[in-house]
C-alpha positions as CSV (number, residue, x, y, z in Angstrom):
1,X,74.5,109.5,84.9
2,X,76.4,108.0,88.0
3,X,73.5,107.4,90.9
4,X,75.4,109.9,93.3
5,X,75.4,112.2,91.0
6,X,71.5,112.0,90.7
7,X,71.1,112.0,94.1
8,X,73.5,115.0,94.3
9,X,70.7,116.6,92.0
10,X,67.9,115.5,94.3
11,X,69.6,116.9,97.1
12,X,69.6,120.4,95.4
13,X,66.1,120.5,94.3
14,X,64.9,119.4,98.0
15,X,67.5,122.5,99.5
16,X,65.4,125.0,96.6
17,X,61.8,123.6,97.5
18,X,62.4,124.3,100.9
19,X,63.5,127.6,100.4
20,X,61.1,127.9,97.6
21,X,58.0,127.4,100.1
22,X,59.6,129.9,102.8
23,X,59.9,132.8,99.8
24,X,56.3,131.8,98.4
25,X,54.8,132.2,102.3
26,X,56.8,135.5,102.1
27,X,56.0,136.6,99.1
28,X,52.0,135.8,99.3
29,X,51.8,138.1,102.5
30,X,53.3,140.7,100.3
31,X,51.4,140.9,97.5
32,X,48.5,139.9,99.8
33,X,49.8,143.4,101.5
34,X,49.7,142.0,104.9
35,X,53.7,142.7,105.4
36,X,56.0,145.0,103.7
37,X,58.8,143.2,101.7
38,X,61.5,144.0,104.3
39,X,59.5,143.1,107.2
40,X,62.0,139.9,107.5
41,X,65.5,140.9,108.7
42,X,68.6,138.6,109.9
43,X,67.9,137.8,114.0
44,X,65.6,140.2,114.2
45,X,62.3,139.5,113.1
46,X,59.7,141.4,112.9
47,X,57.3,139.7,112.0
48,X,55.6,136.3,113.6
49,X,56.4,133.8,111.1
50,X,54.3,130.5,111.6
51,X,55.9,127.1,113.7
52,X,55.8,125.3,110.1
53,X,57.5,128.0,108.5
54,X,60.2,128.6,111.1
55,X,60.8,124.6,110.6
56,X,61.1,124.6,107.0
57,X,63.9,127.5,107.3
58,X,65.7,125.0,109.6
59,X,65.4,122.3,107.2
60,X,66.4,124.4,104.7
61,X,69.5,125.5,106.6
62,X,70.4,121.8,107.9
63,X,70.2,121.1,104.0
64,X,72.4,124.1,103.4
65,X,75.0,122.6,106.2
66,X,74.8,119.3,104.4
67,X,74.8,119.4,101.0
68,X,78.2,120.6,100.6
69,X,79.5,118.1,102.7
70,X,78.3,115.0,99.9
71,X,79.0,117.0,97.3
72,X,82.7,117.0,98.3
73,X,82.6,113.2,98.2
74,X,81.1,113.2,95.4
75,X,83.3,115.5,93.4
76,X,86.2,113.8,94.9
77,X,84.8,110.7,93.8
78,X,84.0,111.9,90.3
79,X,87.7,112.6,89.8
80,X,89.3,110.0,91.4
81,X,87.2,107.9,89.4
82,X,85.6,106.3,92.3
83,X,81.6,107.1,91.6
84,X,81.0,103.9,92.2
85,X,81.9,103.7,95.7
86,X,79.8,106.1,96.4
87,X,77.0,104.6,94.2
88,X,76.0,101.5,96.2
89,X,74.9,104.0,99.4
90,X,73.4,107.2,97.5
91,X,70.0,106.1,97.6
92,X,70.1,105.1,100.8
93,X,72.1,108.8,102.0
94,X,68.7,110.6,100.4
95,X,66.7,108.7,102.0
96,X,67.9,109.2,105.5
97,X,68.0,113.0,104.3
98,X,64.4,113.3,103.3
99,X,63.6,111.5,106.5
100,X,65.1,114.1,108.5
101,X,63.6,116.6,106.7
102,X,60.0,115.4,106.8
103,X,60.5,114.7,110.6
104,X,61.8,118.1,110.9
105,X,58.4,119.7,109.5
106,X,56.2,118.0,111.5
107,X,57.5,118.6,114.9
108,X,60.4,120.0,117.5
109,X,59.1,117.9,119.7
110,X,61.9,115.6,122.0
111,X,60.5,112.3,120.4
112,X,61.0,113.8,116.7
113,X,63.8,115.8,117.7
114,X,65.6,112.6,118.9
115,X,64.6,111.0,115.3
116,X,65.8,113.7,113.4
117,X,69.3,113.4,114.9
118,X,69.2,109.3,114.6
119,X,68.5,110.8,110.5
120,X,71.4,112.6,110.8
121,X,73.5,110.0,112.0
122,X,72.7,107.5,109.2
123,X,74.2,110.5,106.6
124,X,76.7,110.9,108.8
125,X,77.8,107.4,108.7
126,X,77.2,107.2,105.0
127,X,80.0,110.1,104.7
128,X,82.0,108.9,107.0
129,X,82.5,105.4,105.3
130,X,82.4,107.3,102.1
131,X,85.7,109.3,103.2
132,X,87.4,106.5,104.7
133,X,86.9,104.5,101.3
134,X,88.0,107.3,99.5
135,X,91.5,108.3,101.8
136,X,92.6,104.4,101.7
């Protein structure tokens, strides 16, 4: 299997154990019958989720904005028979990703904040150079 392909597959199971830990929390307080099951409704919560949950839904969501976007390259890739151009920088794509992710659980803070969008950047580069490759 082509290394951007694998890391495609990491990048899906770290978008499903994010989400996976938010509907665990959720579901323990319901069982736990602390909340009813619909006590989480779309920009109107009602109830208090905890900081470290409300960041994991973000990361889960900046994953969600993402993921599509390397999976395009990669498809693209895939049939232009071009893998491995995007191959020699996969790796290093997932690791800026995880990065922002981890950051973005620990803190909001301006100091990890700041990091988090220097994270972003370094995917953001790896696409770009990834789409120029691919166009020329």
């Amino acid at each position: 299997m082509a290394t951007s392909v694998l890391v495609l597959l990491w990048f899906c199971v770290l978008t499903l154990a994010l989400v996976a830990t938010c509907v665990g929390y959720r579901t323990a307080l319901v069982l736990g019958r602390k909340t009813p099951a619909n006590s989480w409704t779309r920009n109107a919560p009602t109830w208090q989720d905890p900081a470290w949950v409300k960041r994991c839904e973000h990361a889960h969501a900046n994953c969600l904005e993402n993921l599509p976007l390397y999976a395009a390259l990669v498809l693209a890739a895939a049939l232009s028979e071009q893998l491995a151009l995007v191959d020699g920088l996969a790796w290093i794509y997932l690791g800026f990703r995880l990065a922002q992710v981890g950051v973005h659980l620990i803190s909001t803070s301006p100091g990890f904040v700041f990091a988090r969008a220097n994270m972003l950047a370094g995917q953001w580069a790896c696409l770009i150079y990834w789409l120029i490759q691919l166009l020329s």
